[in-house]
One Martini backbone bead per residue (centre of mass of N, CA, C, O) as a GRO file, in nm:
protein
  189
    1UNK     BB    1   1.619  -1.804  -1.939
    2UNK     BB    2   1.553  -1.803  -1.615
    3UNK     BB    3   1.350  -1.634  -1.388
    4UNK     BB    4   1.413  -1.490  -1.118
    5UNK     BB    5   1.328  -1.471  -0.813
    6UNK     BB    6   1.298  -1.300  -0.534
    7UNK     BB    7   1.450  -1.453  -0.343
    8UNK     BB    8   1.676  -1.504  -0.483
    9UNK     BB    9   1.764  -1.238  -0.540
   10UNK     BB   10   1.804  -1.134  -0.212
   11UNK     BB   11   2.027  -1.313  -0.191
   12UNK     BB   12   2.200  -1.176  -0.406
   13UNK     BB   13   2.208  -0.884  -0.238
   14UNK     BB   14   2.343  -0.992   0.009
   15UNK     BB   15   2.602  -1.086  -0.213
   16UNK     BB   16   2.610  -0.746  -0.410
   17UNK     BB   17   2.391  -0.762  -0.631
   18UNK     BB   18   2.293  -0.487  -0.830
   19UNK     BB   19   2.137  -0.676  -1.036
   20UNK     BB   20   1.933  -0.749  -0.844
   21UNK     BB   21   1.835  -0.481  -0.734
   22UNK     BB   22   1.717  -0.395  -0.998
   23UNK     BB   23   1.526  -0.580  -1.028
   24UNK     BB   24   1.343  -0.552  -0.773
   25UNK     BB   25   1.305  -0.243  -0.845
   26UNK     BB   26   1.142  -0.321  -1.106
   27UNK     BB   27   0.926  -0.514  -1.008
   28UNK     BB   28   0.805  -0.335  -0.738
   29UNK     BB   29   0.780  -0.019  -0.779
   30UNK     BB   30   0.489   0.011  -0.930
   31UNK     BB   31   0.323  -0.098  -0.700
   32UNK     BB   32   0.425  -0.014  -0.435
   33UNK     BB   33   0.319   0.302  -0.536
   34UNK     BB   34  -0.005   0.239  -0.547
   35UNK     BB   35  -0.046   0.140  -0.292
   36UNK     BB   36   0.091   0.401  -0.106
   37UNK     BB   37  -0.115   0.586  -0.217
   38UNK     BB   38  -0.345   0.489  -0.150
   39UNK     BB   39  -0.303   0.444   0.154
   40UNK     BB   40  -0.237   0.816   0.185
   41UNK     BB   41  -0.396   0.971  -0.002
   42UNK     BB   42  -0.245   1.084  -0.267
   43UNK     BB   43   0.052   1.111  -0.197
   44UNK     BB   44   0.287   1.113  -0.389
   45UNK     BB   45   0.575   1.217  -0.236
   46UNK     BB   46   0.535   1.042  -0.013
   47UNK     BB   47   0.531   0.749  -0.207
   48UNK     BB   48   0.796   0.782  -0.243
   49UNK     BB   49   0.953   0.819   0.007
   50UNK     BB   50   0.890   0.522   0.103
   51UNK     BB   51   0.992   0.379  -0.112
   52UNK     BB   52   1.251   0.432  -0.089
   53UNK     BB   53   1.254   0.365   0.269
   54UNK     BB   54   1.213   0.053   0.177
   55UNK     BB   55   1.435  -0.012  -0.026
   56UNK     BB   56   1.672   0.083   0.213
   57UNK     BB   57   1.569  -0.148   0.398
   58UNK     BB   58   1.639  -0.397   0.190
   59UNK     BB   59   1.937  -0.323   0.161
   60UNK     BB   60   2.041  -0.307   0.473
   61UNK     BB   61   1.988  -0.616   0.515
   62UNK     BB   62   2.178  -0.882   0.655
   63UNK     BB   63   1.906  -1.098   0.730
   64UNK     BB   64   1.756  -1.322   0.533
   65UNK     BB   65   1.497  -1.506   0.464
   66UNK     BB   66   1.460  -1.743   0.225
   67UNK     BB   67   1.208  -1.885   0.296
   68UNK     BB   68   1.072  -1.643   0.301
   69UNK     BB   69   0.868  -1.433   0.158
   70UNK     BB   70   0.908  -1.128  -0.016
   71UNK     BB   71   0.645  -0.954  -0.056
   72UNK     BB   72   0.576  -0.954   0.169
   73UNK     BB   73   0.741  -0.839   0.329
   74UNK     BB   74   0.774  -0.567   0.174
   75UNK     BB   75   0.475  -0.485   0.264
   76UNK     BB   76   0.542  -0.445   0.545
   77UNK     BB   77   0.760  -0.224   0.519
   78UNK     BB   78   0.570  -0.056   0.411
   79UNK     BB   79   0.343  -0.004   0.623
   80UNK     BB   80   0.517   0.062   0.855
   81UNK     BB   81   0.627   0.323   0.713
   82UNK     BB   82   0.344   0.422   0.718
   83UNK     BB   83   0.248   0.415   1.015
   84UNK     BB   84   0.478   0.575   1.140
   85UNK     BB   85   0.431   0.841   0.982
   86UNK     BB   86   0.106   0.858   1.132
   87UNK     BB   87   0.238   0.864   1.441
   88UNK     BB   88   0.352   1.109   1.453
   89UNK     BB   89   0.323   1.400   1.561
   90UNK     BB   90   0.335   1.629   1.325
   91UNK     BB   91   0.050   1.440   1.165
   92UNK     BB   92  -0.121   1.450   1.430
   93UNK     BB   93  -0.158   1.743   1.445
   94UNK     BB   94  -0.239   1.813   1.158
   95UNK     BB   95  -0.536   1.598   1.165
   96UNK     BB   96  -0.646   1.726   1.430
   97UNK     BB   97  -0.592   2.010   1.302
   98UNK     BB   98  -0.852   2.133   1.222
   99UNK     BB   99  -0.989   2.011   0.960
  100UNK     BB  100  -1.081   1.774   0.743
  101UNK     BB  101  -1.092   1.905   0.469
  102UNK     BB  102  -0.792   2.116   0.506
  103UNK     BB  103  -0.641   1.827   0.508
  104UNK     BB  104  -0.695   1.682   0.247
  105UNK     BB  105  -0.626   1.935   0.077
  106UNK     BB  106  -0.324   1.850   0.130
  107UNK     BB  107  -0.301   1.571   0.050
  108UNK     BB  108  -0.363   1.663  -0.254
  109UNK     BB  109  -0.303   1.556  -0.561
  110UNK     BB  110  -0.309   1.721  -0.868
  111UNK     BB  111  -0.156   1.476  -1.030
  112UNK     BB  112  -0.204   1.247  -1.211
  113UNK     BB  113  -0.209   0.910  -1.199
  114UNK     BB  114  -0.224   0.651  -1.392
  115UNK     BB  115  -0.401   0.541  -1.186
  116UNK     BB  116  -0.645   0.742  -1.153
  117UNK     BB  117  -0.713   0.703  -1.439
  118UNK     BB  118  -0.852   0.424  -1.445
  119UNK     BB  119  -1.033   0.501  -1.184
  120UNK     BB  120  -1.195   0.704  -1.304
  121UNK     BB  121  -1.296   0.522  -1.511
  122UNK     BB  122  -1.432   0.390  -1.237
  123UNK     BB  123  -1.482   0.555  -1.023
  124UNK     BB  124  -1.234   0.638  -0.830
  125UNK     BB  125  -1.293   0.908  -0.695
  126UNK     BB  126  -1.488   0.772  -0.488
  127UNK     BB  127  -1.387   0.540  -0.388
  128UNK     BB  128  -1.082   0.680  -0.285
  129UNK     BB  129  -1.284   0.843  -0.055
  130UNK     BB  130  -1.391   0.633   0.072
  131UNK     BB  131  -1.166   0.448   0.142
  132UNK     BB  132  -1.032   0.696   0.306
  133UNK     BB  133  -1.239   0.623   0.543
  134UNK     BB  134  -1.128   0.395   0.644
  135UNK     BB  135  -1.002   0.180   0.825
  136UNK     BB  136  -0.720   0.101   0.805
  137UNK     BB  137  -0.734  -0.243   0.833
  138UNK     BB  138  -0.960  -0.218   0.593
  139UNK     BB  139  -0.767  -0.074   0.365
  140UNK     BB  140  -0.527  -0.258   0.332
  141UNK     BB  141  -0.689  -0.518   0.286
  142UNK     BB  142  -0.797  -0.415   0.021
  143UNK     BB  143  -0.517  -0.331  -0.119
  144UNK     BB  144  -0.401  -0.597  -0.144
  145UNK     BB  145  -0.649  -0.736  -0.300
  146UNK     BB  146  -0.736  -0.589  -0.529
  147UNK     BB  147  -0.466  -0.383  -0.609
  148UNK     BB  148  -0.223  -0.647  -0.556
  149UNK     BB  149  -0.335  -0.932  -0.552
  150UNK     BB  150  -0.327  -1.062  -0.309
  151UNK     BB  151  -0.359  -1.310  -0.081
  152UNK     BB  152  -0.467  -1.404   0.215
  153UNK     BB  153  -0.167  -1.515   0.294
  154UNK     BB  154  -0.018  -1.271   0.248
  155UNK     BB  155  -0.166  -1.082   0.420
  156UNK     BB  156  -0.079  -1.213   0.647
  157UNK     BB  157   0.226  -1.236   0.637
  158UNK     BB  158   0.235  -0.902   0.620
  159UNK     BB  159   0.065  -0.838   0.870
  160UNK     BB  160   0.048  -1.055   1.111
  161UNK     BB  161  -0.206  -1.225   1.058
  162UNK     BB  162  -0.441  -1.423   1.036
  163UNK     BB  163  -0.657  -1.575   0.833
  164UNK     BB  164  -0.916  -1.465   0.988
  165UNK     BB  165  -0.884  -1.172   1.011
  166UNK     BB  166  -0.866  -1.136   0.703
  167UNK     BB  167  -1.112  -1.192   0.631
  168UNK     BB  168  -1.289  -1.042   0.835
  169UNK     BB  169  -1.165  -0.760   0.713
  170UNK     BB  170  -1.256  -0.793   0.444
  171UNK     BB  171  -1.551  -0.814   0.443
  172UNK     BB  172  -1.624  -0.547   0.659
  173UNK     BB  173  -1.484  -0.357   0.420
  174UNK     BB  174  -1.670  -0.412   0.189
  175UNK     BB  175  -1.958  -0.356   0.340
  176UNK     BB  176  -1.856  -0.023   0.391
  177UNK     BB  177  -1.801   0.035   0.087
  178UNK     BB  178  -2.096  -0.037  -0.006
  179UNK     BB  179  -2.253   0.156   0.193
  180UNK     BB  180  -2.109   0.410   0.088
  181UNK     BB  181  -2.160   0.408  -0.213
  182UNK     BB  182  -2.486   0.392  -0.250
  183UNK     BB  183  -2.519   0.691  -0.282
  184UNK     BB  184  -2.329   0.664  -0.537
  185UNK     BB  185  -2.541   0.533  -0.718
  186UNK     BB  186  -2.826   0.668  -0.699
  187UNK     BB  187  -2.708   0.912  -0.841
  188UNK     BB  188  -2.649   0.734  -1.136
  189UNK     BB  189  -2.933   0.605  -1.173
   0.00000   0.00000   0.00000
């Protein structure tokens, strides 16, 4: 028996398939959780939370375009909702309220996840410091690039930006990311 796609299950998801909806939950749920991790700067708590407010966003779609690929749209909305929670009010008074050390330190989850452990391995927590000060525009697409594998058509379908914008922002991304760490590299040199 071959596996539906994406698309085929959200079709099922549509006309009532609950076990379309497990596979969906099954096949996307932990990447979607390491995407929104990296995204939101390490609050797991936060990062569950979106995923769940994400996958509840697309059990709600009453009209799917079936012929639209899966994963992008997934990633729109799980982005579009990461966006918004930091767009609030109250964490918008947040980060600028206080110092930005203060700021990061609550934002800090002290218990590793798979991921953490292996981005350690490979000095993760300097990229992820470094990473994380990046602007949004230029972390998200290298997060959907390099930690999520995405195309840069994905990326582009995914954010709705041309896919020169796309290329402009990951490359822009990847220099600043690279003259950021330059310091933390002559350091273990």
């Amino acid at each position: 028996m071959q596996e539906r796609s994406d698309e085929q299950l959200m079709a099922a998801v549509m006309a009532g398939d609950q076990a379309a909806l497990a596979g969906l939950v099954t096949r996307h749920h932990g990447p979607l959780l390491g995407y929104l991790y990296r995204l939101v700067g390490g609050d797991r708590q936060l990062s569950e939370d979106l995923v769940q407010e994400t996958l509840l966003h697309v059990l709600r779609q009453r009209t799917y375009q079936a012929e639209r690929p899966f994963k992008p749209w997934l990633y729109m909305i799980a982005t579009n909702l990461a966006r918004d929670y930091f767009k609030s009010a109250p964490v918008r008074k947040l980060w600028q309220g206080g110092n930005s050390e203060e700021a990061l330190l609550r934002l800090y989850d002290s218990e590793p996840s798979p991921e953490e452990r292996v981005l350690a391995a490979e000095r993760g927590s300097e990229v992820r410091a470094v990473l994380a000060q990046l602007r949004e525009e230029y972390r998200i697409v290298i997060v959907l690039r390099f930690y999520q594998g995405f195309s840069l058509q994905e990326i582009a379908e995914t954010l709705q930006i041309p896919l020169g914008t796309v290329k402009s922002r990951l490359s822009v991304g990847v220099h600043r990311l690279r003259s950021m760490l330059a310091p933390v590299q002559k350091g273990v040199d």
